[in-house]
N, C-alpha and C positions, 0 to 999 in steps of 0.2 A: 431409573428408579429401582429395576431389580436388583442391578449391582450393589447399590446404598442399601439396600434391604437384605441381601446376602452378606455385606462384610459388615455393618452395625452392630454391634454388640446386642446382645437381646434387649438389656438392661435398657437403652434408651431408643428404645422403636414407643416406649410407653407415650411419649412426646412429638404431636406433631412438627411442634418449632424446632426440634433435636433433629431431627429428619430431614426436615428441609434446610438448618445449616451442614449436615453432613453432605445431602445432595448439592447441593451448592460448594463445598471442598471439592470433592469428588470430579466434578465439570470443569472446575479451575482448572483441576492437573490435569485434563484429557485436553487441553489448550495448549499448543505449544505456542511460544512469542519469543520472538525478537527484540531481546532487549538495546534499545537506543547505546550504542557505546559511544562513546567519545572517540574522535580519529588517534591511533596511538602518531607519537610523533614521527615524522617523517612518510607515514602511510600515505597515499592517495585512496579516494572512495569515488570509483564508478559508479552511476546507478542508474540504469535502461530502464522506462516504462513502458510496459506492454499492453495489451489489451483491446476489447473490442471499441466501435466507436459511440461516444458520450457518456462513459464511464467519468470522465472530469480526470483526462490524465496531465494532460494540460496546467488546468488547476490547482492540482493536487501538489504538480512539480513548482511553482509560483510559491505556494506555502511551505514546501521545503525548503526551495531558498532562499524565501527570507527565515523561517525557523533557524538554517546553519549558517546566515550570515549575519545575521541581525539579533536573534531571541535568548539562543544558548549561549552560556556563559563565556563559554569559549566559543569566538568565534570563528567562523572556517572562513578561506576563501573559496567563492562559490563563481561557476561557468556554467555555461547552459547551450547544450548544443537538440538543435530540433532536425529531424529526419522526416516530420509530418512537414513538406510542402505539395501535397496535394489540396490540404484544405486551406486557401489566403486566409479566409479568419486568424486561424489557430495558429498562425506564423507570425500573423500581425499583434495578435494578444501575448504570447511570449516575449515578443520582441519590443512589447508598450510595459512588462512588466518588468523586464531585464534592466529597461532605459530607466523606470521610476526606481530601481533599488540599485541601479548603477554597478551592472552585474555582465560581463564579456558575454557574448553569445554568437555561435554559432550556425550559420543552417548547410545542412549535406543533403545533398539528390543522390550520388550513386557511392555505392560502397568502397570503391575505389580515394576518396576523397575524406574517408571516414578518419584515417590514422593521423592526415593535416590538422582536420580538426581537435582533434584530440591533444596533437603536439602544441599549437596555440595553443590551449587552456594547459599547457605545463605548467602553470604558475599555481593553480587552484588546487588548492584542498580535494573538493568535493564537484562533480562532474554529473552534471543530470541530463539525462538524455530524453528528449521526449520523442513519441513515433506514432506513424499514423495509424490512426483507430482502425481496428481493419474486424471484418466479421470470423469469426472461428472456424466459417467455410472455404474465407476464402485463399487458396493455399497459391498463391502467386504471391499474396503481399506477404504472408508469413513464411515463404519462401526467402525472398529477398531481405526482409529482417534477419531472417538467421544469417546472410551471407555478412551485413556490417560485423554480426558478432566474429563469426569466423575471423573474417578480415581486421579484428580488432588488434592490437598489440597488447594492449591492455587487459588484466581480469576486470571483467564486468560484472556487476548484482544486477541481474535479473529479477523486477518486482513486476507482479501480474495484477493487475488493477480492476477489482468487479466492481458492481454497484449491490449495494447491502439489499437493494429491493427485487433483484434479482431470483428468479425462480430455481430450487434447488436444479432440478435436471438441465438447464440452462448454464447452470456456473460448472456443474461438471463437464460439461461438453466442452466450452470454452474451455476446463482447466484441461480437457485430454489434448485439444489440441493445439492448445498452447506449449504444452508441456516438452517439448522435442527443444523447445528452448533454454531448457535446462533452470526453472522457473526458483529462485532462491529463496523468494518471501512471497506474501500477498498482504494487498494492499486493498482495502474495503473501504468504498465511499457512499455518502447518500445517505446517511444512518437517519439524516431530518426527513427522508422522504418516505420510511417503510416502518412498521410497529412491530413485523415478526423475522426477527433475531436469529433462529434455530437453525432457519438452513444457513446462516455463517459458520455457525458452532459444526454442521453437518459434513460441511466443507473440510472444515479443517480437519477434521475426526476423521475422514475418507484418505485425505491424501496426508496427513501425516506433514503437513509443507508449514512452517511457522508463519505467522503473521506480522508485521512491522506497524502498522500507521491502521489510524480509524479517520476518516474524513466526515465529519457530524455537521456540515452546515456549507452554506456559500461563501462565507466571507473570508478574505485572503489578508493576513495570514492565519487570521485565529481560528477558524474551525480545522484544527488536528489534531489529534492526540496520539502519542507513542499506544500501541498496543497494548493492553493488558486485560489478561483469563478474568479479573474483576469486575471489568465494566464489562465484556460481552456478556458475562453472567449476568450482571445487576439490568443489563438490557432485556436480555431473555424472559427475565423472572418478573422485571415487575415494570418495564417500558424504557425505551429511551426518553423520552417527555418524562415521565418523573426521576429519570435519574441524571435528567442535563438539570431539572428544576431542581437535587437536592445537590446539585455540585457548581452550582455559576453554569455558565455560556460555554465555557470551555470543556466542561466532562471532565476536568483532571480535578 
């Protein structure tokens, strides 16, 4: 608010409503995002999910690929290789969600094993990686994650996956020590489960790291939406519940 009140013209500080669409400009562009590209041709798109565990990383990756193989216009070939086999659930549900969109998938235990996997899904477009939820303490498992990337052949996107209802000193800790992985985008889920907004906005304002995906609901594929400074805004200012209610189910 100080800044919007220091660069505002004098002339329209006369108007509250003037003020508060300036501040609302203003927050836009203190957002950086990742805009959804289209794969250019011939490109491959890695994409590793990181993060602690029941974030819905899991999930998250299910909705993306049905969104790249199924929603957009052009569609991708999509493979799905999982590195979370410590928890059977999460191996069984990727691999119940692979089967109903009829999508290759993979599972790797050691790093060594990592590059096979990868060469099988050589056919695919787009390569999603899911991993197991590990806490921010614990530096054995986030140890041995970095070793698949090392070991990787491939460029990998690194996306770091919080939950929106997360406590700001929480996400940063997790983002410090996440961050040795060299973290490319963040990926925010849960937005049905929390009403204050800020500490995302706070996040990103702190580390400067762009955003890709908002995750707004449970249901697979439809609760995603590409990123965008608009809706975090219109979240912050006036609720997520009135702004899923003035745009459909979807939020786009």
């Amino acid at each position: 608010m100080n800044l919007t009140l220091e660069h505002m013209p004098v002339r329209m500080k006369n108007s509250s409503e003037t003020i508060k669409r300036y501040f609302q400009v203003l927050l836009r562009k203190l957002i950086p995002v990742r805009v959804e590209a289209e794969l250019p041709k011939g490109n491959k798109r890695v994409m590793m999910f990181v993060g602690p565990t029941g974030v819905g990383k899991t999930t998250t990756i299910a909705k993306l690929a049905a969104r790249y193989s199924y929603i957009q216009e052009k569609r991708s070939k999509v493979g799905i290789i999982t590195l979370d086999t410590y928890r059977i659930g999460a191996v069984e549900q990727l691999f119940a969600y692979a089967k109903m969109m009829r999508l290759p998938i993979e599972d790797v235990v050691d790093p060594s094993d990592f590059n096979s996997a990868l060469s099988s899904l050589g056919h695919c477009d787009v390569i999603l990686i899911d991993t197991v939820g590990s806490s921010q303490y614990d530096k054995e498992k986030l140890i041995k994650l970095n070793k698949f990337l090392q070991n990787s052949q491939m460029q990998i996107d690194v996306n770091l996956v919080l939950s929106a209802g997360c406590k700001l000193e929480d996400l940063k800790e997790i983002y410090k020590n996440f961050s040795f992985l060299n973290i490319d985008t963040l990926i925010f889920t849960k937005f049905d489960e929390t009403k204050v907004f800020g500490t995302i906005f706070s996040l990103i304002y702190d580390t400067d790291k762009p955003v890709s995906y908002f995750s707004i609901g449970q249901e697979v594929p439809d609760d995603i939406v590409p990123a965008s400074s608009d809706f975090l805004v219109e979240c912050i200012l006036e609720g997520f519940e009135k702004k899923r209610g003035k745009d459909g189910n979807t939020g786009e």
